[in-house]
C-alpha positions, -999 to +999 in steps of 0.1 A: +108+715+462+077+728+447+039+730+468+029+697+452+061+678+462+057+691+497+023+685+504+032+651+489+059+640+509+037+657+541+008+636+532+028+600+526+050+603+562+018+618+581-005+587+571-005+555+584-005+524+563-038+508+546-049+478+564-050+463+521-014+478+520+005+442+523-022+422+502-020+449+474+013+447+470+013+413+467-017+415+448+006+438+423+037+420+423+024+388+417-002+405+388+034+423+375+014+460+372-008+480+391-040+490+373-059+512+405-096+507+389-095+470+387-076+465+419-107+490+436-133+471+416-117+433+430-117+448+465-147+465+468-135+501+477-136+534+466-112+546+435-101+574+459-088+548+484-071+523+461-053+552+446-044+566+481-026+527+486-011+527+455+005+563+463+017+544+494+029+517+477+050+547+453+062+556+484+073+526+500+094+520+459+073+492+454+056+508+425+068+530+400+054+565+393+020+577+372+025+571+337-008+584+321-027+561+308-007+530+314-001+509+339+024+513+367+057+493+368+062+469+397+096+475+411+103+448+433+100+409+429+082+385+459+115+375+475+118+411+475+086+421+485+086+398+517+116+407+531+107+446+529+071+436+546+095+418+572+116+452+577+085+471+586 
């Protein structure tokens, strides 16, 4: 595992959840992708925190990974979603 890996994975199980955590996932799920400057822009927060939920969201396999430009793939469907939000 490589230093940005690590500090990754450090950083995702050290952190607690967002208090938006739930409604942005269902805020992406039901939207089908995850665009982090419109969902920041909609919610009135900071770039930095919407992208910290999304990384979250990565983590929890809700979301796909960074592709560039484009937007991220939603992994999961809403039957899914709520029975994982259940779990936790």
């Amino acid at each position: 595992m490589n230093k940005k890996d690590s500090s990754k994975t450090v950083h995702s199980e050290s952190c607690e959840r967002d208090p938006l955590f739930e409604a942005a996932a269902r805020h992406f799920v039901a939207d089908g992708y995850v665009t982090i400057s419109m969902f920041a822009f909609d919610n009135g927060i900071g770039y930095n925190r919407a992208c910290r939920i999304v990384e979250q969201l990565e983590a929890a396999g809700l979301v796909g990974p960074n592709r560039g430009r484009k937007p991220r793939e939603v992994l999961v469907d809403l039957p899914t979603l709520e029975a994982m939000l259940k779990m936790n």
